[in-house]
CHARMM-style PDB file with segment names, atoms N, HN, CA, C and O in Angstrom:
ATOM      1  N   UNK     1       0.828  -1.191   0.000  1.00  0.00      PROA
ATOM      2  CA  UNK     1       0.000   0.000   0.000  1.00  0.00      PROA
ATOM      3  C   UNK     1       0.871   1.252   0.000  1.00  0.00      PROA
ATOM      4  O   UNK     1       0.509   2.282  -0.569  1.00  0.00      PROA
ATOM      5  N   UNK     2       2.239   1.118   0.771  1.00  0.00      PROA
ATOM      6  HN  UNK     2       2.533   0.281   1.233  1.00  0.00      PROA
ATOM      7  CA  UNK     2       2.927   2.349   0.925  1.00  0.00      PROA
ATOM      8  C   UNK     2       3.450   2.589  -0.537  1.00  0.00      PROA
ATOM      9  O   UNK     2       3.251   3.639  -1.148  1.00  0.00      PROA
ATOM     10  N   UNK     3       4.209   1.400  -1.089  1.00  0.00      PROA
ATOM     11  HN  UNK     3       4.370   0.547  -0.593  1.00  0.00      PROA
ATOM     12  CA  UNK     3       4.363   1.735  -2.378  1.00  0.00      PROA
ATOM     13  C   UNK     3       3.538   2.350  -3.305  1.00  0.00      PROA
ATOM     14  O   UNK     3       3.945   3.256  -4.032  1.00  0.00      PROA
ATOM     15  N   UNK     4       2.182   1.834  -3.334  1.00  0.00      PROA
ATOM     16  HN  UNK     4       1.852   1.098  -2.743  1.00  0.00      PROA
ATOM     17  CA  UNK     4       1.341   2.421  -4.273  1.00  0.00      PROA
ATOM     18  C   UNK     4       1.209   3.870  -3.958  1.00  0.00      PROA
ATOM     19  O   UNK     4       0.939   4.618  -4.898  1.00  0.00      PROA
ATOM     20  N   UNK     5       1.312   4.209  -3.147  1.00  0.00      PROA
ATOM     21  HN  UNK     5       1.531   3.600  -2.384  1.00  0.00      PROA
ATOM     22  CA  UNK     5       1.275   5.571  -2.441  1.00  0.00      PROA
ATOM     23  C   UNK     5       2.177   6.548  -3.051  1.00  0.00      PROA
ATOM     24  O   UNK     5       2.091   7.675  -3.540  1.00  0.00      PROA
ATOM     25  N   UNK     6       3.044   5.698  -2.835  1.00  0.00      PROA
ATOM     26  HN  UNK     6       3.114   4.783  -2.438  1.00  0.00      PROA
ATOM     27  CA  UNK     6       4.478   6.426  -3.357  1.00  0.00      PROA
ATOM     28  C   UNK     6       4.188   7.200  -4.504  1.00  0.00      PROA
ATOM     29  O   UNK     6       4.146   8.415  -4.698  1.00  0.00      PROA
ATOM     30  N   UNK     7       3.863   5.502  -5.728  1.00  0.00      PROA
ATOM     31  HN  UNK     7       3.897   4.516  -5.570  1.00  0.00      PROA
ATOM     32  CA  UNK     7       3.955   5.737  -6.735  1.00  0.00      PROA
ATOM     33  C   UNK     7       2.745   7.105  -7.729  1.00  0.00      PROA
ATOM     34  O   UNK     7       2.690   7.798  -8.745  1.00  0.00      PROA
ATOM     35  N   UNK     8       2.116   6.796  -6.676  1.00  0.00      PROA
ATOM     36  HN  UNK     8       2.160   6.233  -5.850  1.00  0.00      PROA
ATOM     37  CA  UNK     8       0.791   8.126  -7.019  1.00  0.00      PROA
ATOM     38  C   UNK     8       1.346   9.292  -6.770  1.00  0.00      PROA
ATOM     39  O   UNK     8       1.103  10.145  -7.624  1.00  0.00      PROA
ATOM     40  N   UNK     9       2.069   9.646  -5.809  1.00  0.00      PROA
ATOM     41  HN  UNK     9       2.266   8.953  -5.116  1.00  0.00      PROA
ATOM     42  CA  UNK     9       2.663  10.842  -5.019  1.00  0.00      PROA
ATOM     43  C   UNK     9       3.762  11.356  -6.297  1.00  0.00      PROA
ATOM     44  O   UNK     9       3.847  12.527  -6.667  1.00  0.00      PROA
ATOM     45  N   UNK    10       4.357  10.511  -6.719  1.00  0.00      PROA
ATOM     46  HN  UNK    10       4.288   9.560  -6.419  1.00  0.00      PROA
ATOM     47  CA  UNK    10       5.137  10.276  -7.445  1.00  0.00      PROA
ATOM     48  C   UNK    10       4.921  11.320  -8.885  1.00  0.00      PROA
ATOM     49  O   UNK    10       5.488  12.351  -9.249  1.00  0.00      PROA
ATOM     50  N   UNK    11       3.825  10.492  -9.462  1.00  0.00      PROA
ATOM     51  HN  UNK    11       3.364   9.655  -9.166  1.00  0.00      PROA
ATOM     52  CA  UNK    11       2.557  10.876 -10.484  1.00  0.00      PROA
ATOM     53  C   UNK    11       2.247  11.679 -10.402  1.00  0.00      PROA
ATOM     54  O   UNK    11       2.218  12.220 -11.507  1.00  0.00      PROA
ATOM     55  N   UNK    12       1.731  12.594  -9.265  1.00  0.00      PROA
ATOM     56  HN  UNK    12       1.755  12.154  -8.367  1.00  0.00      PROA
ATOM     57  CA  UNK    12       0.772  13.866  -8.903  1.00  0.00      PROA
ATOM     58  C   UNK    12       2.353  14.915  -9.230  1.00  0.00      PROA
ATOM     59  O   UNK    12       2.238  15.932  -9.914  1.00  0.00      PROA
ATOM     60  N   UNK    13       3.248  14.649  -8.858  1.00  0.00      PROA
ATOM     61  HN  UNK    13       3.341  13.823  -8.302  1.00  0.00      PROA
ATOM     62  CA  UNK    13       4.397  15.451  -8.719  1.00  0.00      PROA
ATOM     63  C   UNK    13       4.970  16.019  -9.791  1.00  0.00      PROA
ATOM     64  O   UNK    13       5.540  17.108  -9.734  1.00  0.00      PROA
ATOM     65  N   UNK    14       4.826  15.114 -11.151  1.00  0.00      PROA
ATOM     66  HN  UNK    14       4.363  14.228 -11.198  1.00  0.00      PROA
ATOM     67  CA  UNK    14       4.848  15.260 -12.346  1.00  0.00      PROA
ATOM     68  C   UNK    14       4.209  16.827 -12.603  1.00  0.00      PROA
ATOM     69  O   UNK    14       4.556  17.842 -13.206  1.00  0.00      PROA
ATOM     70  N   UNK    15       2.998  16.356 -11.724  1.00  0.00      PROA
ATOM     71  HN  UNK    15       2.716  15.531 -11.235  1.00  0.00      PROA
ATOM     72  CA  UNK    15       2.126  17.812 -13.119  1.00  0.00      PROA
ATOM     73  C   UNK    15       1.848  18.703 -11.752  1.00  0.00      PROA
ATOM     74  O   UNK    15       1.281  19.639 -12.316  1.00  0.00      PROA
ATOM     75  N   UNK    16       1.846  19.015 -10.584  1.00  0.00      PROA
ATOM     76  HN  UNK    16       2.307  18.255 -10.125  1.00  0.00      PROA
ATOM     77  CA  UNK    16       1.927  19.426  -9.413  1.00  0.00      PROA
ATOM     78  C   UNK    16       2.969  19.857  -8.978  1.00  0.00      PROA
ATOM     79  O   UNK    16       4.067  19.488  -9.393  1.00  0.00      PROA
ATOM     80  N   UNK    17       2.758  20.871  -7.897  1.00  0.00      PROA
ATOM     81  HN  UNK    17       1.866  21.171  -7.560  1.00  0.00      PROA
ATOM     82  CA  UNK    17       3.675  21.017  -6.892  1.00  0.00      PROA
ATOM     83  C   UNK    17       3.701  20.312  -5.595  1.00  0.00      PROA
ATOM     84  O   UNK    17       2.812  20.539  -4.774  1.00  0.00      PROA
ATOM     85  N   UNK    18       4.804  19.340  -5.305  1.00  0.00      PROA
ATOM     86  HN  UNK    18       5.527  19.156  -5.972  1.00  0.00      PROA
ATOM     87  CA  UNK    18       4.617  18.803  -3.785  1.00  0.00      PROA
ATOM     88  C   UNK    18       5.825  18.805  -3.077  1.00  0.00      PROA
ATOM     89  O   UNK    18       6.834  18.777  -3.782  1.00  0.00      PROA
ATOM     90  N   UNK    19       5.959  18.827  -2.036  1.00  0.00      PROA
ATOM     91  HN  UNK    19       5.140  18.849  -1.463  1.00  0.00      PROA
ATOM     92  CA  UNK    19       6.722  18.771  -1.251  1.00  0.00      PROA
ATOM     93  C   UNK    19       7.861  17.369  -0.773  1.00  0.00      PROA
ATOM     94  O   UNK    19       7.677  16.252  -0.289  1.00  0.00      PROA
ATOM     95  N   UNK    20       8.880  18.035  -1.146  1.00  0.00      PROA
ATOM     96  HN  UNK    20       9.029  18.942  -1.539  1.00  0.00      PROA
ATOM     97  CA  UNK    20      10.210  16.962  -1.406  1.00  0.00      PROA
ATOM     98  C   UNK    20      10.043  15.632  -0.148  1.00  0.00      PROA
ATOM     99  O   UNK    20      10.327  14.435  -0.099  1.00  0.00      PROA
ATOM    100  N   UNK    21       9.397  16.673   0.796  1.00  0.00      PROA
ATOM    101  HN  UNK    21       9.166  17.646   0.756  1.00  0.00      PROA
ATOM    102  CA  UNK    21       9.735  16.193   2.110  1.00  0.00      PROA
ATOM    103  C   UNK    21       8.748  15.098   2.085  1.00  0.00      PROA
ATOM    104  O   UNK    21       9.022  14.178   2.856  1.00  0.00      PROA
ATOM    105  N   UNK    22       7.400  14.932   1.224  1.00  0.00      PROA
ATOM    106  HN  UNK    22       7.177  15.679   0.599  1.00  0.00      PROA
ATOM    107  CA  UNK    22       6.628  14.249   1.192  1.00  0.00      PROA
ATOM    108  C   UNK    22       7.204  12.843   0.777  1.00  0.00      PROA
ATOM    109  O   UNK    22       6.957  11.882   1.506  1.00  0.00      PROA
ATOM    110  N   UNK    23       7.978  12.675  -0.388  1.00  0.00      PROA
ATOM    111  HN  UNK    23       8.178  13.455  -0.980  1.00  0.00      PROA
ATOM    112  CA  UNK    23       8.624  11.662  -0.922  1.00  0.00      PROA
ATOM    113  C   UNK    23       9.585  11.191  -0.372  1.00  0.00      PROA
ATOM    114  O   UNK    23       9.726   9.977  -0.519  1.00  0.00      PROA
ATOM    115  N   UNK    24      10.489  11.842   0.363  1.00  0.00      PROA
ATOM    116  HN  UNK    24      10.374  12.828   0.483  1.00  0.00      PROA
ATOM    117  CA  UNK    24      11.263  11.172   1.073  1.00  0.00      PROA
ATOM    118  C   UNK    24      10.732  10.441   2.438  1.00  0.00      PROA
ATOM    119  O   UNK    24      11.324   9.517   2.995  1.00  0.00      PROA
ATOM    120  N   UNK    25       9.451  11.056   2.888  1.00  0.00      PROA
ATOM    121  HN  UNK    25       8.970  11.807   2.435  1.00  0.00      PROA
ATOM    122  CA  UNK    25       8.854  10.284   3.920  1.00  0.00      PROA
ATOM    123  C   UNK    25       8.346   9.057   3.657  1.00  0.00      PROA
ATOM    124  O   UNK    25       8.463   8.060   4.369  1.00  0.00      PROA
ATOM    125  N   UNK    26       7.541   9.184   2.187  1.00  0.00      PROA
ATOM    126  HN  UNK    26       7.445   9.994   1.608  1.00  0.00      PROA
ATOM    127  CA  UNK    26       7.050   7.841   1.479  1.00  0.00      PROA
ATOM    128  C   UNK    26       7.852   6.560   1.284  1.00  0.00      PROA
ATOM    129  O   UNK    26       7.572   5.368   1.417  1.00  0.00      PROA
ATOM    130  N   UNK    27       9.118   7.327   0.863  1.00  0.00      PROA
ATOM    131  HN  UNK    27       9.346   8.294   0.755  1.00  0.00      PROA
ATOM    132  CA  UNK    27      10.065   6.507   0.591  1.00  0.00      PROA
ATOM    133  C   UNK    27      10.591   5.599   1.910  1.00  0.00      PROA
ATOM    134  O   UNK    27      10.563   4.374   2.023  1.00  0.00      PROA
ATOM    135  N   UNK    28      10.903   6.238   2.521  1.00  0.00      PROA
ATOM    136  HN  UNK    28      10.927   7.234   2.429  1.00  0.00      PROA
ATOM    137  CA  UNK    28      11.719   5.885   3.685  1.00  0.00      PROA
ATOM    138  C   UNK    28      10.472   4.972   4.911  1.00  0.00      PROA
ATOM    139  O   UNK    28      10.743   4.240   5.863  1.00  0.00      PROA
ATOM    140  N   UNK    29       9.240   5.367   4.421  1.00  0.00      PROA
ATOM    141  HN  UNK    29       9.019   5.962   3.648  1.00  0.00      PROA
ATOM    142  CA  UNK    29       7.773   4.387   5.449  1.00  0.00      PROA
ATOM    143  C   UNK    29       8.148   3.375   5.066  1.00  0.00      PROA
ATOM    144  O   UNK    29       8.213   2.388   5.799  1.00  0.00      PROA
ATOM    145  N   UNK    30       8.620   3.372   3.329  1.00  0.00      PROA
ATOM    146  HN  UNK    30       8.567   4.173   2.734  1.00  0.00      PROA
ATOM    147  CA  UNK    30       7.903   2.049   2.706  1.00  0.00      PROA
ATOM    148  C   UNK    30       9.400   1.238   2.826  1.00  0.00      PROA
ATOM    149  O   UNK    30       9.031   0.108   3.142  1.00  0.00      PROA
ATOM    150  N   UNK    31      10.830   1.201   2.750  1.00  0.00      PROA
ATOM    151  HN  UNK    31      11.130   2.119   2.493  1.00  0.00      PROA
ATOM    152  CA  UNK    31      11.174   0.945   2.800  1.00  0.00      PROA
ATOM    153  C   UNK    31      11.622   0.346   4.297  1.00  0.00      PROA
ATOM    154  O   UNK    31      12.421  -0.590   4.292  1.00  0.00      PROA
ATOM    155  N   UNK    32      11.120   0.868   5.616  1.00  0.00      PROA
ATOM    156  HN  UNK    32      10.470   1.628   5.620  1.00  0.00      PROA
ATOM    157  CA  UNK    32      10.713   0.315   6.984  1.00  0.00      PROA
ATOM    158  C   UNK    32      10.118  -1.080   6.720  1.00  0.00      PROA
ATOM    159  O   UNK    32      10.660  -2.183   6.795  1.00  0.00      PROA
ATOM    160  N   UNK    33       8.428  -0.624   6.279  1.00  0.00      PROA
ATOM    161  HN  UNK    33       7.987   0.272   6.218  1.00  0.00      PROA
ATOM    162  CA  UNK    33       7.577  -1.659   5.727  1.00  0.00      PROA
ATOM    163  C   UNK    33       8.157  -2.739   5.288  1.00  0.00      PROA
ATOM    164  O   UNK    33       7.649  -3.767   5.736  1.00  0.00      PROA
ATOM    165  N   UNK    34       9.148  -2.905   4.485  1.00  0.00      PROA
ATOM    166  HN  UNK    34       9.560  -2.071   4.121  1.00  0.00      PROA
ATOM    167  CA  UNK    34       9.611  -3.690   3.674  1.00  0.00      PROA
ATOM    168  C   UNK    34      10.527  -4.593   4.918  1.00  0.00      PROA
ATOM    169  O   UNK    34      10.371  -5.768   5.248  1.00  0.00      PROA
ATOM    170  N   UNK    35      11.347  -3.752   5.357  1.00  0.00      PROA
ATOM    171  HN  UNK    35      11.474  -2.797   5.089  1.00  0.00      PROA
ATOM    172  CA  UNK    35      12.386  -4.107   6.213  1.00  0.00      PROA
ATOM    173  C   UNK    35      11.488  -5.342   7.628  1.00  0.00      PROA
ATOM    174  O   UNK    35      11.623  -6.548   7.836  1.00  0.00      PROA
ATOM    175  N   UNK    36      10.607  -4.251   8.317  1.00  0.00      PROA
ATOM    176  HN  UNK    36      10.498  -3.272   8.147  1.00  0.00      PROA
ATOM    177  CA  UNK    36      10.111  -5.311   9.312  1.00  0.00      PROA
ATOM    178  C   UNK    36       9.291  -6.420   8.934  1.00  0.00      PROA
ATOM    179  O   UNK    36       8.905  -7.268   9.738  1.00  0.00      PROA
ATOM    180  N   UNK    37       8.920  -6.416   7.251  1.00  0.00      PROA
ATOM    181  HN  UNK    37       9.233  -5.727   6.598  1.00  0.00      PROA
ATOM    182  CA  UNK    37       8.038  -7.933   6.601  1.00  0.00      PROA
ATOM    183  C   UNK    37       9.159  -8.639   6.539  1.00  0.00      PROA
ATOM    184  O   UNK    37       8.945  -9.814   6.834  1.00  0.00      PROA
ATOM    185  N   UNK    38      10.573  -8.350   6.205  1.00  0.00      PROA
ATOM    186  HN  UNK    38      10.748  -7.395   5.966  1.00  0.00      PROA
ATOM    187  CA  UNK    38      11.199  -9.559   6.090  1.00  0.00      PROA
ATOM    188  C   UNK    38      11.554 -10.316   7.340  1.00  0.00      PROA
ATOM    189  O   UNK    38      11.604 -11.537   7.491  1.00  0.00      PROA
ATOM    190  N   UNK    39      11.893  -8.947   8.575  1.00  0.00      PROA
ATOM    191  HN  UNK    39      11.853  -7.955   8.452  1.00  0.00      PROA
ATOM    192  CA  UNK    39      12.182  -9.396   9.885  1.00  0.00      PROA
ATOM    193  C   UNK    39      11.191 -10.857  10.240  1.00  0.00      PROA
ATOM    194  O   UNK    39      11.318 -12.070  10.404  1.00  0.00      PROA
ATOM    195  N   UNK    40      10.138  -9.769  10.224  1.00  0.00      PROA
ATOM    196  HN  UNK    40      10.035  -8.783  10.091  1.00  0.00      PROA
ATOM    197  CA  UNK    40       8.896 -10.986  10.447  1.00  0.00      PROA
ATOM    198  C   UNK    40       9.204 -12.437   9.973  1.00  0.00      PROA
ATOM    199  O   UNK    40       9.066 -13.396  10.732  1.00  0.00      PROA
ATOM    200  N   UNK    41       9.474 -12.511   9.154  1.00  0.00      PROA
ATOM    201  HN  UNK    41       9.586 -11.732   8.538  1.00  0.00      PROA
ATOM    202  CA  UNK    41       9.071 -13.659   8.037  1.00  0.00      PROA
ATOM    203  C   UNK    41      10.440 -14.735   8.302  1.00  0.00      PROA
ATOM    204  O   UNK    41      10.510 -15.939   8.051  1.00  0.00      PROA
ATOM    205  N   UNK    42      11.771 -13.560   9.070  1.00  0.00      PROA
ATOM    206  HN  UNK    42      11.714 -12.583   9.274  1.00  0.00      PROA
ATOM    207  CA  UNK    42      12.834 -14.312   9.393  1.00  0.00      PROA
ATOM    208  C   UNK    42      12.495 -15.571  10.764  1.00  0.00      PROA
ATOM    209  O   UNK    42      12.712 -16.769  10.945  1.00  0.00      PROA
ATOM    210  N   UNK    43      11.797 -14.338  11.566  1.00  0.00      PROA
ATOM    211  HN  UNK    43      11.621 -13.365  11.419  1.00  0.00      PROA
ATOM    212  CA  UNK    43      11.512 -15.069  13.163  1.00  0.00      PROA
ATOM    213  C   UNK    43      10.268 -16.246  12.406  1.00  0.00      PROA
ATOM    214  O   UNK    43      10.200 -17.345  12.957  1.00  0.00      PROA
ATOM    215  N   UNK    44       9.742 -16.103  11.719  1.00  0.00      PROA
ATOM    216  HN  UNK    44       9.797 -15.210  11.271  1.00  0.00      PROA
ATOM    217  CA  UNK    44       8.599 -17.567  11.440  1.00  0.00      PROA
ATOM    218  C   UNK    44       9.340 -18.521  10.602  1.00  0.00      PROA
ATOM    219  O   UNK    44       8.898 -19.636  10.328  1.00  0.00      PROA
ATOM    220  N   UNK    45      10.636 -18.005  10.142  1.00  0.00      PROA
ATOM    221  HN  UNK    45      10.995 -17.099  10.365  1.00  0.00      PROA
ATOM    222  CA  UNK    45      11.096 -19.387   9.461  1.00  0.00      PROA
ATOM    223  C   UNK    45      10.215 -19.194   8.037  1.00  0.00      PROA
ATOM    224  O   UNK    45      10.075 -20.244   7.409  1.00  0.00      PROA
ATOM    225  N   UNK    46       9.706 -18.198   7.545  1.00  0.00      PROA
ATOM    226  HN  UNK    46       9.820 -17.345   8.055  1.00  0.00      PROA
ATOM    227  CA  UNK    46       9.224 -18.444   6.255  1.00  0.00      PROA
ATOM    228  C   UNK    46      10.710 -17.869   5.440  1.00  0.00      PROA
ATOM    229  O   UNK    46      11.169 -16.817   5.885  1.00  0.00      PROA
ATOM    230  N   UNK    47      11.458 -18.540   4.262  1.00  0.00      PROA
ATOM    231  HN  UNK    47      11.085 -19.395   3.900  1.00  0.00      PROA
ATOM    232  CA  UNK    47      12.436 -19.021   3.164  1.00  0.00      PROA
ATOM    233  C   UNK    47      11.909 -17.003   2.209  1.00  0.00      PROA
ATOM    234  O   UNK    47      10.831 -16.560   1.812  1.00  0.00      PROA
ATOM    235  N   UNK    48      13.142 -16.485   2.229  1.00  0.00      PROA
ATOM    236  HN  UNK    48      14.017 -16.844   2.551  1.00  0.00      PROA
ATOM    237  CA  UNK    48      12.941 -15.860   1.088  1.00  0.00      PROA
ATOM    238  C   UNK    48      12.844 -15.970  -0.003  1.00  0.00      PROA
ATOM    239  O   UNK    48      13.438 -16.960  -0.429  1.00  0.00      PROA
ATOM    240  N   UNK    49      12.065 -15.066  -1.133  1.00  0.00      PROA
ATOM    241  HN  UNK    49      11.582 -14.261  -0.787  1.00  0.00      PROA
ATOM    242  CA  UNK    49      11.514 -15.151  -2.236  1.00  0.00      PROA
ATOM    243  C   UNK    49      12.864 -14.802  -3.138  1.00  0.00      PROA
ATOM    244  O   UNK    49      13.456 -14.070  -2.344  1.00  0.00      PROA
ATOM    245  N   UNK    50      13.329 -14.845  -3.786  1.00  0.00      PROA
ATOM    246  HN  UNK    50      12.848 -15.440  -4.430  1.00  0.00      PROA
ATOM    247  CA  UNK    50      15.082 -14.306  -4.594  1.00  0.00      PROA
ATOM    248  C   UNK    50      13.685 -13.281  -5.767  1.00  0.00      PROA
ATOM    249  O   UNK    50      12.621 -13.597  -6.299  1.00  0.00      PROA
ATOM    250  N   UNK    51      14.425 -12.159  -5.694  1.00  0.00      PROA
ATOM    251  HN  UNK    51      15.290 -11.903  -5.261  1.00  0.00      PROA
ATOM    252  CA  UNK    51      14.129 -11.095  -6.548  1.00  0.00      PROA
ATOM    253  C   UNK    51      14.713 -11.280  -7.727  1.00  0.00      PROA
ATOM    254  O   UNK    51      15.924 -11.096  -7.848  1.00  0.00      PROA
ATOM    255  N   UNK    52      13.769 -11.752  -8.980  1.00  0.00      PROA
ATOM    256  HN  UNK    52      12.785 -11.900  -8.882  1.00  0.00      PROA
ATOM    257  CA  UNK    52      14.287 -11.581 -10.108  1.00  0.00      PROA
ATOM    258  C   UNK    52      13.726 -10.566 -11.282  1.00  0.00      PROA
ATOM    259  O   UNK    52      12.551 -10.370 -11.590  1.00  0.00      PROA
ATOM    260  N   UNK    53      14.740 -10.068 -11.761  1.00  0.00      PROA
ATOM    261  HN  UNK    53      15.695 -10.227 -11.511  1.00  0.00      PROA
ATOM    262  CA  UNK    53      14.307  -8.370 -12.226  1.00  0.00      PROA
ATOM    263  C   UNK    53      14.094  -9.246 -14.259  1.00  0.00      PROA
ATOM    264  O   UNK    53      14.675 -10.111 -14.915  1.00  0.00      PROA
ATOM    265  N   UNK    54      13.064  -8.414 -14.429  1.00  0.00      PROA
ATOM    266  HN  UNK    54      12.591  -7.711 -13.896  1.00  0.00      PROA
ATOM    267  CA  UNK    54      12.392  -8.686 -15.493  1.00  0.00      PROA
ATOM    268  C   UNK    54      11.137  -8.833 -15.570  1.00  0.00      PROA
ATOM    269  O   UNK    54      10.562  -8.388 -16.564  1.00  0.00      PROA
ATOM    270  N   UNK    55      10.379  -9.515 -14.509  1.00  0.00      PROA
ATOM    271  HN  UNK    55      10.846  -9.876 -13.701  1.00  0.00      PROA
ATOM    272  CA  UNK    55       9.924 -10.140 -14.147  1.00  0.00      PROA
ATOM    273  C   UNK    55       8.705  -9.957 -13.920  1.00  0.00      PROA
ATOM    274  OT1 UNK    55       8.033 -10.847 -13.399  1.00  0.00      PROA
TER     275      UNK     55
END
């Protein structure tokens, strides 16, 4: 969800004026987000997914 967020914020910015500070907050939520799903997923023993770009 944070990503999609981003990516709208992102979009609006194009043809808008927004605030830098906005994107770097987006950025930096979603990349948390990201960080404590893997934590999570370490303590349950769920196997990471390998990121393959193309894809």
């Amino acid at each position: 969800v944070c990503r999609r967020a981003e990516r709208a914020v992102v979009a609006l910015a194009a043809g808008d004026v927004v605030d830098p500070a906005v994107l770097v907050y987006l950025n930096r939520l979603s990349d948390l987000l990201f960080d404590w799903a893997r934590l999570a997923n370490h303590r349950e023993g769920v196997p990471e997914t390998p990121w393959r770009p193309g894809r």
